[in-house]
C-alpha positions as CSV (number, residue, x, y, z in Angstrom):
1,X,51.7,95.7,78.8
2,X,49.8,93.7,81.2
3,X,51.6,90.3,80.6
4,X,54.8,91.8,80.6
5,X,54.2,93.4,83.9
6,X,53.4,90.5,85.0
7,X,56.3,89.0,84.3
8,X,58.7,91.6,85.7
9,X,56.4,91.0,89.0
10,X,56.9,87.4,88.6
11,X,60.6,87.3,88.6
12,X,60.2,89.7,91.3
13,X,58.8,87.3,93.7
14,X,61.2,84.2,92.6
15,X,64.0,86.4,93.9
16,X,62.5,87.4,96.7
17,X,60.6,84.5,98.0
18,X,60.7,80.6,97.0
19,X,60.7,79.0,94.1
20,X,58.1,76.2,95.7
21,X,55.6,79.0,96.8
22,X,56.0,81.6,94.2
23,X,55.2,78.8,90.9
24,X,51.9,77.8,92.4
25,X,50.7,81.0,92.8
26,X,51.2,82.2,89.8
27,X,49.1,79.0,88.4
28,X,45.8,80.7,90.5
29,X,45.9,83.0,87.5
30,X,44.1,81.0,85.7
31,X,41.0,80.4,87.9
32,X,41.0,84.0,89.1
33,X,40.5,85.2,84.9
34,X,37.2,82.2,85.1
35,X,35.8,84.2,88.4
36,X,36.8,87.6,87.0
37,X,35.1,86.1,83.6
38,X,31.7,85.0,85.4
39,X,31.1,88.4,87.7
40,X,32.1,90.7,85.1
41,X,31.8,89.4,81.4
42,X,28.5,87.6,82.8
43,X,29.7,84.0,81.1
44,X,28.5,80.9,82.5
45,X,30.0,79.1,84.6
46,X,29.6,75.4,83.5
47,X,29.8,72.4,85.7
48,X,33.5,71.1,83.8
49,X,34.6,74.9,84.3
50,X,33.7,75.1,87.8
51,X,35.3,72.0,88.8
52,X,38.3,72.1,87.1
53,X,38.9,75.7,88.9
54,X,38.1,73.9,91.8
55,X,40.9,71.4,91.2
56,X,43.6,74.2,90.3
57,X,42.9,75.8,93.7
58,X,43.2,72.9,95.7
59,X,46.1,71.9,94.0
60,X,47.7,75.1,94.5
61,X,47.0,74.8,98.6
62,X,48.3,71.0,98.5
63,X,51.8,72.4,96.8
64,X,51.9,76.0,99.2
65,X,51.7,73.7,102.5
């Protein structure tokens, strides 16, 4: 239910705002579920795991601007 709602939110924002803007966004997913995992499922948070959400943040803010 949750991935489909997603999706209906997702094609939501494409016709609402730009294509070039909504995409990256919708990558942040990704390190948001490693945060969510570390403060509430109490995994660790390794070194490769941290940096790579690292990367997929700041590459999100290089293709926003």
């Amino acid at each position: 239910m949750a991935t489909g709602l997603s999706w209906i939110f997702y094609f939501k924002a494409l016709q609402v705002g730009q294509v070039s803007q909504v995409a990256p966004l919708d990558k942040l997913s990704v390190a948001l579920a490693i945060v969510l995992s570390v403060v509430f499922l109490e995994e660790k948070l390794t070194l490769q795991t941290g940096v790579g959400a690292g990367l997929i943040v700041i590459g999100t803010l290089v293709l926003i601007r």
